[in-house]
N, C-alpha and C positions, 0 to 999 in steps of 0.2 A: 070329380065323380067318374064311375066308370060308364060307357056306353050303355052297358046290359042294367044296370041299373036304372037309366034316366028316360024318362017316356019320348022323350024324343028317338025320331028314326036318324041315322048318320047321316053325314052330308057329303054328296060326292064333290070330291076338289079334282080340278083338273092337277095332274102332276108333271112336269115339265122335266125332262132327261137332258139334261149337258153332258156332252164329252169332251174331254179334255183336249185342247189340241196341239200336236206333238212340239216341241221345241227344235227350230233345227242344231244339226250335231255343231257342235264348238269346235274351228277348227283351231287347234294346236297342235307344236310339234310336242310327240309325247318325249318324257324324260328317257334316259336309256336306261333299260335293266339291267343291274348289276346282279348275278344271281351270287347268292352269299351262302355258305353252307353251313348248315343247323351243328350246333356240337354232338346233338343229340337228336334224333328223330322221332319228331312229335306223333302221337297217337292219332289214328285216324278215327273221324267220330261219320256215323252214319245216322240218319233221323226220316223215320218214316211220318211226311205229312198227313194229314188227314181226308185229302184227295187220295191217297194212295202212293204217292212220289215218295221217292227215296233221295235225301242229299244226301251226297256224301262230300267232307273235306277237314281240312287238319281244325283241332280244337284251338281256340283261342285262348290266350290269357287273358284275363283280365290287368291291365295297364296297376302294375304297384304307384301307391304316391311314394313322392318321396319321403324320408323319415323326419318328421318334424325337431326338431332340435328342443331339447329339452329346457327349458325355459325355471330357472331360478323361481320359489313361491315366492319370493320377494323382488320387487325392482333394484339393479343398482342402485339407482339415482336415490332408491329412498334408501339403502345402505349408507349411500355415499355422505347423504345429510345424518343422517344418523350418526355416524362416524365423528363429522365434522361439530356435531351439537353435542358430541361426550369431550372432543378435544378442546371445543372452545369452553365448556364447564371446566377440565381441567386446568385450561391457566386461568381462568379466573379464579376458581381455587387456589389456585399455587400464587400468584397474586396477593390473593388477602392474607394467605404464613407468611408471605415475602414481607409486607406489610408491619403485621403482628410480630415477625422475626427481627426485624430494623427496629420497631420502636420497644422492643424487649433489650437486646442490646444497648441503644440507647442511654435508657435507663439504669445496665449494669455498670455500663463506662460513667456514666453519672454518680451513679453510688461508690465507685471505684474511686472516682476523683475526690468526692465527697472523704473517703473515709481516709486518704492519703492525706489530704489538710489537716484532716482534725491529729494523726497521729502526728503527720510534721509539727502541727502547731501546739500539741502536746508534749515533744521535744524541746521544743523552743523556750518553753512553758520551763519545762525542767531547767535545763542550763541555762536562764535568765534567775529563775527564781529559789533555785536548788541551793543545800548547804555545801556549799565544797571548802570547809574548812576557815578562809579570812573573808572576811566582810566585807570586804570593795575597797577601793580606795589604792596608793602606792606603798608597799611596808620600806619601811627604809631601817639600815640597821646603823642608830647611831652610837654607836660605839665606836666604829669605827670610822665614822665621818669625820672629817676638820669641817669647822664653820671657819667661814673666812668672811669677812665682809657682808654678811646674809647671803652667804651662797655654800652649797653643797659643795662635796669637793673628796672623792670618795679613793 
């Protein structure tokens, strides 16, 4: 609430003044001036305070940060898995054709061998049981034999 509003009268407080009390000067040896020369001669700025005083002295910069380094939207490290989790799908992929590819093979060398029997043994078949003109057995032409004793004799 404000004063002027509350029927109460203020109340005096004592108020108690501190002064600061001075520090003594630190001695050190001061560093040496190296006086360095500007490339360029900074502007002088003047500011009149509101007591009336005038400073006068060079304008400051303001301190640049330095330039942050532009940072990937994505982390390596989740690049790097990423990476890692397409390559390890691709052998595994490559894998299971390797797989499918062996036992595809396989199979052709099977049917291959498969079909080599049946035509060898289809050959076999022929020239065992084929007509090639005489009937098995030894032809002998006795015409011209002598028998002699039950023995041929040609």
């Amino acid at each position: 609430m404000y004063p002027e509003h509350s029927g109460y009268a203020p109340v005096q407080r004592a108020v108690e003044v501190h002064q600061p009390t001075p520090l003594p000067p630190a001695v050190a040896v001061p560093a040496p001036v190296v006086p360095v020369q500007p490339s360029t001669v900074p502007a002088v700025a003047s500011i009149v305070l509101p007591d009336g005083r005038v400073v006068t002295g060079y304008a400051i910069n303001p301190a640049q940060p330095e330039p942050v380094a532009v940072k990937p939207p994505v982390s390596r490290a989740a690049v790097n898995v990423a990476l890692g989790g397409v390559g390890f799908l691709a052998v595994c992929g490559g894998l299971i054709l390797l797989t499918s590819f062996i036992a595809a093979l396989t199979a052709f060398i099977t049917q291959l061998i498969t079909l080599a029997a049946v035509c060898f043994g289809g050959w076999v078949a022929v020239q065992v049981f084929g007509a090639s003109g005489h009937q098995g057995g030894t032809t002998v032409n006795i015409r011209k034999a002598t028998f002699k004793r039950n023995h041929f004799h040609g």
